[in-house]
Residue, then its C-alpha position, 0 to 999 in steps of 0.5 A: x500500500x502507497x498511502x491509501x492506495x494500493x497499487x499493483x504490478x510486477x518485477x521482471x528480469x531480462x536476460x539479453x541476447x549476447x551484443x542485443x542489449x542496445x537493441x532491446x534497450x532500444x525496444x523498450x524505450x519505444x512509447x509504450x504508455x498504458x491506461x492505468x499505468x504508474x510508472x516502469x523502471x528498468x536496471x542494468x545491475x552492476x554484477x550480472x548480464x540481465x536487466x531487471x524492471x519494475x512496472x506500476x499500475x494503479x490496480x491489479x485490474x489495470x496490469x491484467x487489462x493491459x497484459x491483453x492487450x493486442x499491442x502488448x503481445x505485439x511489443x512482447x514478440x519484439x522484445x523475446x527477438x532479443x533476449x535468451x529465454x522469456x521474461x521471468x515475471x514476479x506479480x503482486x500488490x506493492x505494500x510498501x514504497x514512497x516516492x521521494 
């Protein structure tokens, strides 16, 4: 919960294709703005060869509706282009945070 409102999401990991990780970068980075959408984040860790995001939706209904979306599943196929093996997806509400 962040305050009064609980948000939902997921944390993912990535793992790049070796020499495709600009490529990809430059996949995600695409517009890809989302009804119910919060906000996305996405590390590159100093110590491994993956990439680690966090996407925010303002309700567990808002990720599931954009999960179905036709474009997602378009965006999905062009990212798995790049990478080694599909994403590995963590989902649940954020019940704790504060932006700073």
């Amino acid at each position: 919960m962040i305050g009064e409102k609980v948000l939902y999401g997921t944390i993912f990991t990535l793992q790049p294709k070796p020499g495709h990780k600009e490529e990809l970068l430059k996949v995600l980075n695409l517009e890809n703005k989302v009804e119910g959408g919060v906000a996305w984040f996405l590390m590159d860790p100093d110590d491994k060869d993956e990439l680690i995001g966090v996407a925010v939706f303002e309700s567990k209904e808002a990720h599931i509706a954009n999960s179905n979306r036709p474009e997602q599943h378009e965006f999905f196929t062009r990212m798995m282009e790049h990478l080694i093996s599909e994403p590995v997806w963590t989902d649940g509400p954020y019940v704790l945070g504060e932006i700073i």
